[in-house]
C-alpha positions in Angstrom: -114.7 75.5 196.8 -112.1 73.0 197.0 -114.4 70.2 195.6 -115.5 72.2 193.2 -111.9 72.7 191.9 -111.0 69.0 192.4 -114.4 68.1 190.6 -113.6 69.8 187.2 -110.0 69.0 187.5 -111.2 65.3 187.8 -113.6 66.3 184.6 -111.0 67.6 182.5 -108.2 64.9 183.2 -111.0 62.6 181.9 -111.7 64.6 179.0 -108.0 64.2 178.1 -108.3 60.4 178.5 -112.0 60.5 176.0 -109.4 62.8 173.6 -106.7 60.4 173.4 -109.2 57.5 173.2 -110.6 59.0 170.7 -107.3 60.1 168.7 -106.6 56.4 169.3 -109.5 54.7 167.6 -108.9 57.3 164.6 -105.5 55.9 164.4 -107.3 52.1 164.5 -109.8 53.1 161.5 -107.6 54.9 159.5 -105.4 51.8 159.3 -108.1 49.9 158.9 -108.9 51.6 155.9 -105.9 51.4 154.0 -106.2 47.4 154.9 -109.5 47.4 153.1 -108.6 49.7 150.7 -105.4 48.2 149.0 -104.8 44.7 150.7 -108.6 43.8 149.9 -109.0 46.5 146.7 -112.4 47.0 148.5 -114.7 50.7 149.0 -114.8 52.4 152.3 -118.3 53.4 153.5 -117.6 55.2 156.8 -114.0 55.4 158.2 -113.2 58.8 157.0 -116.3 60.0 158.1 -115.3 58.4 161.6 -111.8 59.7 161.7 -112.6 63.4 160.8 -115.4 63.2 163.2 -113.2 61.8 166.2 -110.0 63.9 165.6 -112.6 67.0 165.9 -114.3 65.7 168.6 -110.9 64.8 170.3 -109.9 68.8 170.0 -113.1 70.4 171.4 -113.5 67.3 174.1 -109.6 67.2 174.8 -109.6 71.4 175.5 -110.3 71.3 178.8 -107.2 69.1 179.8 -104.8 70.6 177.6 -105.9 74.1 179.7 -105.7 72.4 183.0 -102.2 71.5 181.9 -100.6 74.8 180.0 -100.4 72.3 177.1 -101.8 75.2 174.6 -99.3 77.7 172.7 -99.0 80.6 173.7 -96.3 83.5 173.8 -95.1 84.5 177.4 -92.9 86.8 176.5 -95.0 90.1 177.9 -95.9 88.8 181.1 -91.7 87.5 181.5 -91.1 91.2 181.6 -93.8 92.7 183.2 -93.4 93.2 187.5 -95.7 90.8 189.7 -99.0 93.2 189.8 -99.1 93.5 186.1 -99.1 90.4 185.3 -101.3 89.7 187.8 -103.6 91.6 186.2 -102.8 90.7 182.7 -103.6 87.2 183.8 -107.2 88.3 184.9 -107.8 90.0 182.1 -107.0 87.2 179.8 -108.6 84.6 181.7 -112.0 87.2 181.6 -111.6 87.2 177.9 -111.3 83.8 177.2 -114.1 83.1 179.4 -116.4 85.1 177.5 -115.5 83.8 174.4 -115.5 80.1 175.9 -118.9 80.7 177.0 -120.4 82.7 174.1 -119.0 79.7 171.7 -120.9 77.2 174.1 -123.9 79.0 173.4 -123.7 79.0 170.0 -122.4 75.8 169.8 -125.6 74.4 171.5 -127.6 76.2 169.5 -125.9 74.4 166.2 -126.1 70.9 167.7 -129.9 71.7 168.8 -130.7 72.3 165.2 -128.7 69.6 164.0 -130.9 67.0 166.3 -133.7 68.9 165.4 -133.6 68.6 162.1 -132.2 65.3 161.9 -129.1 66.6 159.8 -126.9 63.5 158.1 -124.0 63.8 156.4 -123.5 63.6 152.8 -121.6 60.5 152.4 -123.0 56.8 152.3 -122.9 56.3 155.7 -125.6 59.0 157.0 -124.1 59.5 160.0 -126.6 61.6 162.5 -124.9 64.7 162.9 -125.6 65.8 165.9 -123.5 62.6 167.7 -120.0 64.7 166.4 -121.5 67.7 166.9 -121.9 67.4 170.5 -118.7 67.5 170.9 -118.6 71.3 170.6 -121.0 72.3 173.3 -119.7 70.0 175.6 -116.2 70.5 174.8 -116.5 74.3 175.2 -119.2 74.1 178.0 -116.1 72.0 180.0 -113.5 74.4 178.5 -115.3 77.4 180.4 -115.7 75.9 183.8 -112.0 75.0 183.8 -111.5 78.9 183.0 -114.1 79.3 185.6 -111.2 77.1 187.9 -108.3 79.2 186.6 -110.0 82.0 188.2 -110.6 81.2 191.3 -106.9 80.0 191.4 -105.9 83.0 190.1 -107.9 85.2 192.2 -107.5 83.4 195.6 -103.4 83.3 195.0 -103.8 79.2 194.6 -101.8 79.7 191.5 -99.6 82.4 190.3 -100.4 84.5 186.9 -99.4 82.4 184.2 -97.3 80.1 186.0 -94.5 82.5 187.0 -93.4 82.0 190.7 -92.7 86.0 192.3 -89.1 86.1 191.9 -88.6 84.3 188.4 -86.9 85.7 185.7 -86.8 85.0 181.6 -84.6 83.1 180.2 -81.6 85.3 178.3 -82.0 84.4 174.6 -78.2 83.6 174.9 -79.2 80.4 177.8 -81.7 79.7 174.6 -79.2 79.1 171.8 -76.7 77.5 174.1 -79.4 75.1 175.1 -80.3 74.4 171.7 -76.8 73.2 170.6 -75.6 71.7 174.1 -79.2 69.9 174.5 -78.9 71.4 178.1 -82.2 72.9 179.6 -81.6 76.4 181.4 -83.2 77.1 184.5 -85.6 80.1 184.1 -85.1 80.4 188.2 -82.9 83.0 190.3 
């Protein structure tokens, strides 16, 4: 079990390396672009093709690491208030739901990029670029996004992590601590 966890936590910190990579070389094009564009008054063929493909591929690739690291939004404020077993099983519940969506996406996903390789889909612009290359970024992005769930599970469930990150014993933060933070700059400790 333990390499199992370690194995998709190694997965999904590499993911978020392929993301940034990727958000990187997006960056690259897009100023290489504007160099063609107005230094050498000259058409672009296939960087925005590139960078829309890459950011999106960045976001479905990059998933996995931004769950491994509570990087996503969310709003805590119901599990704050609720006692220890609630959460606990607020936390299960969630992680069940996004599972099944993770997974049912995955499937669908797949079943997009198999027609798109199928049918040798290219885009519409000059470049002609083979679908199914950006596309894959879906299946696999979401396929990786539902074993880490899968992790968060087992975490959850075998008391490796608590629900959503709360220790037992941790309390909100008053809304008062909030606005004094803001205009202090001071972060409050959320701790008893």
């Amino acid at each position: 079990m333990d390499r199992f966890i370690r194995t998709i936590t190694l997965v999904s910190q590499a993911c978020g390396i392929f993301a940034a990579g990727l958000i990187g070389a997006a960056v690259l094009v897009v100023c290489h672009m504007v160099f063609v564009r107005y230094a050498l008054n000259n058409n672009t063929i296939w960087q925005t093709d590139f960078t829309i493909y890459s950011l999106i591929g960045a976001t479905f690739i990059g998933s996995p690491y931004v769950l491994l690291t509570r990087g996503h939004v969310n709003v805590d404020v119901l599990p704050h208030y609720l006692g220890e077993r609630p959460r606990y099983w607020l936390a299960l519940a969630s992680a069940i739901m996004a599972l099944a969506f993770c997974a049912v996406m995955t499937v669908l996903t797949f079943r997009f990029w198999h027609e798109a390789w199928t049918e040798r889909w290219v885009s519409d612009t000059m470049w002609r670029a083979r679908l199914w290359i950006p596309y894959a970024s879906m299946p696999i992005g979401l396929g990786l996004l539902s074993l880490q769930y899968v992790i968060e599970l087992i975490k959850l469930v075998t008391g490796r992590e608590p629900p959503f990150g709360i220790k037992p014993g941790e309390v909100p933060i008053p809304p008062e601590a909030l606005l004094a933070a803001e205009e202090t700059g001071i972060k409050p400790s959320a701790a008893i």
